[in-house]
C-alpha positions as CSV (number, residue, x, y, z in Angstrom):
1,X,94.9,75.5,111.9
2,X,96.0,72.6,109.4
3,X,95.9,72.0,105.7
4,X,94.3,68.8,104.2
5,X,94.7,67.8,101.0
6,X,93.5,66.1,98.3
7,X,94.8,62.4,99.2
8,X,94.2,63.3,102.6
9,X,90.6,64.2,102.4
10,X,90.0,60.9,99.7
11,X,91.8,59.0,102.3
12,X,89.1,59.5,104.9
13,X,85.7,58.5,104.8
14,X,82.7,61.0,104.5
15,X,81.2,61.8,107.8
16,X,77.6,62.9,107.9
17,X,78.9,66.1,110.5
18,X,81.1,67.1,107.9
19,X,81.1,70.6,107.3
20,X,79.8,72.1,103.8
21,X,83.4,73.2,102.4
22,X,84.4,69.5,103.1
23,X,82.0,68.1,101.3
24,X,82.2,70.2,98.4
25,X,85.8,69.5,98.1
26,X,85.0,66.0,98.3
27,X,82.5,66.5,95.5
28,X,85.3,68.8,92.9
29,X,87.5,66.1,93.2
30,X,89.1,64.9,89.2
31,X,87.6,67.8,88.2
32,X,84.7,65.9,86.3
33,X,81.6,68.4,87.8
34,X,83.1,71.7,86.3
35,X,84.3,71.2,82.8
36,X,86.9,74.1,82.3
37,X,88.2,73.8,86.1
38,X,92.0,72.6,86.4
39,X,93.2,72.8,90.1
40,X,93.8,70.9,92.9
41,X,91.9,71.7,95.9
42,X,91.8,71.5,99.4
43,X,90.5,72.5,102.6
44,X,91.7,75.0,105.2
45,X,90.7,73.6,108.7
46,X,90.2,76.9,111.0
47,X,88.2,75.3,113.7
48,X,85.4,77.3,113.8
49,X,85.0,77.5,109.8
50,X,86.5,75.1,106.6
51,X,87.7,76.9,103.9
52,X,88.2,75.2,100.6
53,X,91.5,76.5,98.4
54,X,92.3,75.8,94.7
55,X,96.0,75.2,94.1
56,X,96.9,75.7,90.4
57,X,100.4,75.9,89.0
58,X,100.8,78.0,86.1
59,X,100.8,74.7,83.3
60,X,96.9,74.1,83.1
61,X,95.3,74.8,79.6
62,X,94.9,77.8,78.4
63,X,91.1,77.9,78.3
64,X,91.1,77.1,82.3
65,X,88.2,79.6,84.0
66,X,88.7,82.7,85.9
67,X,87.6,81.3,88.8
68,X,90.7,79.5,89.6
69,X,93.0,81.5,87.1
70,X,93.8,85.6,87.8
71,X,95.4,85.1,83.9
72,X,91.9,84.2,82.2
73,X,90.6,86.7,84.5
74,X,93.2,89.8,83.8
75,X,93.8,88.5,80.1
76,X,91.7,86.2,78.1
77,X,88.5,87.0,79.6
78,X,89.2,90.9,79.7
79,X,90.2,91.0,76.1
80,X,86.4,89.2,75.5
81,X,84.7,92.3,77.3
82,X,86.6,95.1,75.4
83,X,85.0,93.3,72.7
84,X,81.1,93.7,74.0
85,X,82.1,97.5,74.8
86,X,80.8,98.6,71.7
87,X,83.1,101.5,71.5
88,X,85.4,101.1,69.2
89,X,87.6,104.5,70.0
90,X,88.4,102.6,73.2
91,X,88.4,98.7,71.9
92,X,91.3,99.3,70.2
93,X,93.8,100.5,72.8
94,X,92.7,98.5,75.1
95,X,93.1,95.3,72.8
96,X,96.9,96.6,72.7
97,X,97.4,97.3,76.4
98,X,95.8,93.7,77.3
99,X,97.8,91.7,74.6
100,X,101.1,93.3,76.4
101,X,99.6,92.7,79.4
102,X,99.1,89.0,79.2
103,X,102.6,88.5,78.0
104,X,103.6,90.0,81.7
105,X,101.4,87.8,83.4
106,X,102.8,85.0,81.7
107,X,106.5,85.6,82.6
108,X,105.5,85.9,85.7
109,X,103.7,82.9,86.7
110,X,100.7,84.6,87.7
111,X,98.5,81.2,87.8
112,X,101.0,79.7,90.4
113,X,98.6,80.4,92.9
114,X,96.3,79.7,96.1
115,X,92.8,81.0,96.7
116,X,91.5,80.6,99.8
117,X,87.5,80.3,100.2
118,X,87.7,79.5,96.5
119,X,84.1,77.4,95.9
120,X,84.9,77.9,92.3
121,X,82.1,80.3,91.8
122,X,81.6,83.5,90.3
123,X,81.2,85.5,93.5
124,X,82.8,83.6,96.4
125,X,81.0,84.7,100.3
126,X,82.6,85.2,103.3
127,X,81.0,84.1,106.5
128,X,79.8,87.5,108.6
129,X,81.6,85.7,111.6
130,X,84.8,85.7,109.9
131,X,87.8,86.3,112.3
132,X,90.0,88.8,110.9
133,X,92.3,88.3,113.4
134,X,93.0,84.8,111.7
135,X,94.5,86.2,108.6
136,X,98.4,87.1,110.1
137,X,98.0,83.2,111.0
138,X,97.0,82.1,107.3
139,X,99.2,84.5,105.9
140,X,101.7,82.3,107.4
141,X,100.9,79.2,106.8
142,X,100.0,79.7,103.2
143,X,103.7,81.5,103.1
144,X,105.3,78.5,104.5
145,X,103.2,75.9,102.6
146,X,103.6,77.5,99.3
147,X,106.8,79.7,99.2
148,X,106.7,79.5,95.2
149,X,102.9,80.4,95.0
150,X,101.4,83.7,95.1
151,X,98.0,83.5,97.8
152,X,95.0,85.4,98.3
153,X,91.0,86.0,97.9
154,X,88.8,86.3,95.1
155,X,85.8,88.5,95.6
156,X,86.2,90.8,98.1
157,X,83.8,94.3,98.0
158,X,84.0,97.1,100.3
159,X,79.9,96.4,101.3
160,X,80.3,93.3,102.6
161,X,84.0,93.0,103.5
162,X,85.6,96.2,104.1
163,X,87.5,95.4,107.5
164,X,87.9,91.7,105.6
165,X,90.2,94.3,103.1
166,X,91.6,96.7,105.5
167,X,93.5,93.7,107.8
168,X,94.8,91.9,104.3
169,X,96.3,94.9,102.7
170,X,97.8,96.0,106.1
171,X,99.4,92.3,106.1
172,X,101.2,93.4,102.9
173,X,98.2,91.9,100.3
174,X,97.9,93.8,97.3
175,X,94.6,95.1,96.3
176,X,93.9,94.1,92.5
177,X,90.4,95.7,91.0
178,X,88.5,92.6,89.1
179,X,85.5,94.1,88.1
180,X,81.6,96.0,89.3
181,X,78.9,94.1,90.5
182,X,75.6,94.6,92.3
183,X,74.1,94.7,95.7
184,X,70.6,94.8,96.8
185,X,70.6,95.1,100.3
186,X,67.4,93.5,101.6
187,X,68.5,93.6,105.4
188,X,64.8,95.6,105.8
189,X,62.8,92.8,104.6
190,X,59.6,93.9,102.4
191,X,60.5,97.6,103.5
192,X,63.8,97.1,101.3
193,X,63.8,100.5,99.4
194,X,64.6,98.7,96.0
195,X,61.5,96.7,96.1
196,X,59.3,99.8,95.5
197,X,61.3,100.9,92.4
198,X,59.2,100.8,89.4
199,X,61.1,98.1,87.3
200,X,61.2,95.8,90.5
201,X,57.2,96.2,91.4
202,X,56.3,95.1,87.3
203,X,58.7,92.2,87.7
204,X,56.2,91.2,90.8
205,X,53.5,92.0,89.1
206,X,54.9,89.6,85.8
207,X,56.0,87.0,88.1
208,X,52.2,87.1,90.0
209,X,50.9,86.5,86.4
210,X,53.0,84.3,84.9
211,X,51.8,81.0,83.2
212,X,55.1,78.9,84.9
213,X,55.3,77.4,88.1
214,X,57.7,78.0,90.3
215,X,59.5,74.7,91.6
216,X,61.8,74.0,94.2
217,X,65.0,72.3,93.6
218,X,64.0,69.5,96.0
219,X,61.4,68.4,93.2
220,X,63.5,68.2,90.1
221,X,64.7,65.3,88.5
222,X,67.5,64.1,86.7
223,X,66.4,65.2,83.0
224,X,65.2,68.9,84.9
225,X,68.9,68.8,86.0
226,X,70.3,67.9,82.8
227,X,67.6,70.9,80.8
228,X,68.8,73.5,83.5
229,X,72.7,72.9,82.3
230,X,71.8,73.3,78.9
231,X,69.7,76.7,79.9
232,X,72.6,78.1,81.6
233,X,75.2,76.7,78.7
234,X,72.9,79.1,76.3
235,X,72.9,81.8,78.7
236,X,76.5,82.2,79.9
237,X,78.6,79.8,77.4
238,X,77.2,80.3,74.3
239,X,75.7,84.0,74.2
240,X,78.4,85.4,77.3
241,X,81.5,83.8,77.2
242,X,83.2,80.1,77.2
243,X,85.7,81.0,79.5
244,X,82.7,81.4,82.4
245,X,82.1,77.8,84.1
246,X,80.9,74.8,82.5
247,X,78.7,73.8,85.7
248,X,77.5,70.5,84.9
249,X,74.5,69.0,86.1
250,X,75.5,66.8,88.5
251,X,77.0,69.5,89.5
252,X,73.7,71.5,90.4
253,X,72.3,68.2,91.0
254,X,75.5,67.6,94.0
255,X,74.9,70.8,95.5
256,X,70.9,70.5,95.9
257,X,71.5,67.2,97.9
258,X,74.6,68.2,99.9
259,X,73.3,71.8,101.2
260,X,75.6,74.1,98.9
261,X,73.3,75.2,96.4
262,X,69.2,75.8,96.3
263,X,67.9,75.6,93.0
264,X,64.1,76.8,92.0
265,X,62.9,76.7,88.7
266,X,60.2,77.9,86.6
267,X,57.9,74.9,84.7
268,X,56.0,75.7,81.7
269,X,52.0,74.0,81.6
270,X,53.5,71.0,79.5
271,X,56.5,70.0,82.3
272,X,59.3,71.8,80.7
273,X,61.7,73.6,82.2
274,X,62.2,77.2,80.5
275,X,64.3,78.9,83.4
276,X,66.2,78.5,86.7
277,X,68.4,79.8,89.3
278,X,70.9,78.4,91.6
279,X,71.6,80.5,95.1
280,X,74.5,79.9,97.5
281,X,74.0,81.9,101.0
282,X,75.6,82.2,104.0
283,X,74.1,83.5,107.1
284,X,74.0,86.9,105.9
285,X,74.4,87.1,101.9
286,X,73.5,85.3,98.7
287,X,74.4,85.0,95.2
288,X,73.6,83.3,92.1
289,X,76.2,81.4,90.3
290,X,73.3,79.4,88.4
291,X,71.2,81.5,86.1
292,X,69.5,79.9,82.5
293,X,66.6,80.6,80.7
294,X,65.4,79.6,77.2
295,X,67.4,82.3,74.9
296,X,65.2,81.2,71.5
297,X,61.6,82.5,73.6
298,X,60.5,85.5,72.7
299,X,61.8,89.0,75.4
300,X,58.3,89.6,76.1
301,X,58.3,86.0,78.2
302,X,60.3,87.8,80.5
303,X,62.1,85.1,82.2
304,X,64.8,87.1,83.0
305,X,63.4,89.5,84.5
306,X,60.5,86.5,86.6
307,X,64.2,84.8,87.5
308,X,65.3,88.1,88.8
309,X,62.6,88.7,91.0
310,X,62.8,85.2,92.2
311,X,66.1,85.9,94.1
312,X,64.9,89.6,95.1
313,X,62.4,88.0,96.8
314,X,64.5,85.2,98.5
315,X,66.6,88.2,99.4
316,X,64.0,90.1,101.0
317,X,62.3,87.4,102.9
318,X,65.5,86.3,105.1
319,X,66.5,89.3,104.8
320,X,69.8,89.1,103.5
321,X,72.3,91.0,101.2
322,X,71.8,89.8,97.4
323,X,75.3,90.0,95.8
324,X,74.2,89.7,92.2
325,X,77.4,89.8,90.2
326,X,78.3,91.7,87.3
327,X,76.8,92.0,83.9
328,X,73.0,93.4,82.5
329,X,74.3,96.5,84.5
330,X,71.4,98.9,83.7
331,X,69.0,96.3,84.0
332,X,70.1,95.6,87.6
333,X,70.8,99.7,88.2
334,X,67.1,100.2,87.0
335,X,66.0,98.2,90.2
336,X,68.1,99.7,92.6
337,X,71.3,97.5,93.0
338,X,74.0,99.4,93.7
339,X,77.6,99.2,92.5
340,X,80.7,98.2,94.3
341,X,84.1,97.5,92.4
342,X,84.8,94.0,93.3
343,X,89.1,93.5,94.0
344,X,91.5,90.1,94.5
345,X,93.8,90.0,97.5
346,X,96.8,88.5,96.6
347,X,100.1,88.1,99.2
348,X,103.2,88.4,96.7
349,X,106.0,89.6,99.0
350,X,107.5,86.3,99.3
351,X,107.9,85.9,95.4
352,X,111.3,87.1,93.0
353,X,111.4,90.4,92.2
354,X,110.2,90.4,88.7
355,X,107.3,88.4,89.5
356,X,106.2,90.9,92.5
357,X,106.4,93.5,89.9
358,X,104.1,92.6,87.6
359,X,101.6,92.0,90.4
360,X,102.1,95.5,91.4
361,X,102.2,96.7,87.7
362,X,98.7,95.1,87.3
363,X,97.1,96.5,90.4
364,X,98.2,99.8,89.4
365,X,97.1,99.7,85.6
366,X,93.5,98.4,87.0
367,X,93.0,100.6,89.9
368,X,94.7,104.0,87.2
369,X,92.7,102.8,84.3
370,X,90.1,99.6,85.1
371,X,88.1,101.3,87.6
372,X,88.0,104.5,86.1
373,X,86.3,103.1,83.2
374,X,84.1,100.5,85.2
375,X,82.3,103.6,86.9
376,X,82.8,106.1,84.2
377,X,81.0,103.7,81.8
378,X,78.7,102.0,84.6
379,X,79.8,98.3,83.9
């Protein structure tokens, strides 16, 4: 069990065996292939798995993205969906609570932390072969390594990692309440139950019609690269929120060619690119961190809903779990995914007082008030 670092791992030369966390790392080095990313990273050598960690320190800017900052999770990016509630009874109070909130996670240094199997994604996997037994030996490590830092893991469900949680929070982790996404367990293949919900059989039946071809991320080119950032920029930066991450193309383009990302998009008749998805599996689970489509065509196009299907059907055909984030939460209900509360496990015991208390104070606000809204309201 050993850390390696950033000058460590740009010290060595690339080895074709090298293992996909190590070559990722490799690839987020500077910062230059995610544009609102600020953290150092580097891998966790297990010997059976790699793990990749962001390191940040509390001082990068302000706009940095949730994915390496609990802050711009807890704060800035929660204040941006009290706005999209669209109930302005609750907006209001919750405006107030957030705004004190964030001056508590400043004083306390919240960002001066380590997340372990960080790939900078929205949803971050676990392998199914995880050893728990591991984590007392991590737990140390990171304790020793960092003794200023707060530790822990992002995206952690009870579906897919329930024992994953049960071993952290007996270690002393506390168990912070992020937000609800959705899971379409496609473990039966075509017998999955949600393919024969209505919504999901007329998205087959759109997708078996529709005038695009469907192209394999092996195929595309720089300039399909470079119109797929710009579909996801309309989609998640400019009508979601900036603070989501600014994937770049050579980005996408990186993780086609090194194994960490499969892209397929659909080609219009006259070779343009109107929408695409990115997946990122393990042996038994995928998301989608890249999804874009032309915003300015019409709704009845339905490339939302053909992109959709897309990764139902990649789902169902290994028959794998589809964790399919948060967000267009009755459009994903309507075809059977069903909700989990997603949380962050975060070691603080080893911190000052003050700071372990507003850890504490936040998982108690989110599991007393966060989640009791997330389900009450089905976000």
């Amino acid at each position: 069990m050993k850390l390696q670092f950033e000058d460590q791992l740009l010290g060595e030369p690339a080895r074709s065996d090298d293992s996909l966390a190590r070559r990722y790392v490799r690839a987020c080095l500077g910062g230059a292939l995610i544009g609102n990313v600020s953290a150092r990273m580097a891998v966790l050598d297990m010997g059976t798995h790699h793990y990749p960690l962001s390191i940040t320190e509390g001082c990068e800017p302000e706009d940095n993205c949730y994915v390496v900052s609990p802050k711009t999770t807890y704060s800035s990016y929660a204040r941006e969906e009290v706005k999209r509630l669209g109930r302005p009874w609750l907006t209001w109070p919750l405006q107030i609570l957030i705004r004190g909130l964030d001056s508590c996670l400043r004083a306390a240094r919240v960002d001066k932390v380590v997340l372990i199997n960080n790939w900078l994604l929205s949803t971050n996997l676990y392998p199914s072969d995880m050893n728990v037994a591991e984590m007392p030996g991590i737990t140390a490590l990171l304790r020793q390594a960092f003794p200023d830092h707060g530790f822990g893991f992002r995206s952690i469900n009870d579906f897919s990692n329930r024992e994953l949680r049960q071993c952290l929070e007996a270690l002393g982790y506390l168990s912070i309440p992020s937000r609800q996404v959705y899971m379409f367990d496609a473990r039966a293949g075509v017998q999955a139950a949600f393919l024969k919900r209505h919504n999901t059989r007329m998205d087959a039946t759109l997708l078996r019609h529709s005038r695009y071809e469907i192209v394999s991320g092996a195929t595309l080119n720089d300039a399909d690269f470079e119109r797929i950032e710009y579909l996801y920029n309309l989609l998640y930066l400019n009508k979601y929120c900036r603070l989501n991450p600014h994937y770049s193309a050579e980005w996408m383009r990186c993780g086609q060619r090194e194994g960490w990302l499969e892209m397929r998009a659909l080609r219009s008749s006259e070779g343009r690119i109107d929408g695409a998805v990115g997946w990122f599996k393990t042996s038994s689970i995928i998301s989608v961190p890249v999804v874009g489509y032309d915003t300015a065509l019409p709704q009845r196009t339905g490339l939302y809903r053909q992109l959709t299907r897309l990764c139902l059907q990649e789902a169902a055909e290994h028959r794998l779990i589809l964790n399919f984030s948060s967000g267009a939460a009755t459009f994903k209900r309507l075809r059977g995914g069903q909700p989990q509360i997603e949380y962050s496990l975060i070691h603080v015991a080893h911190l000052s007082p003050g700071r372990r208390w507003v850890w504490r104070l936040l998982s108690y606000l989110l599991h007393g008030i966060g989640v009791p809204l997330m389900r009450r309201l089905k976000l």
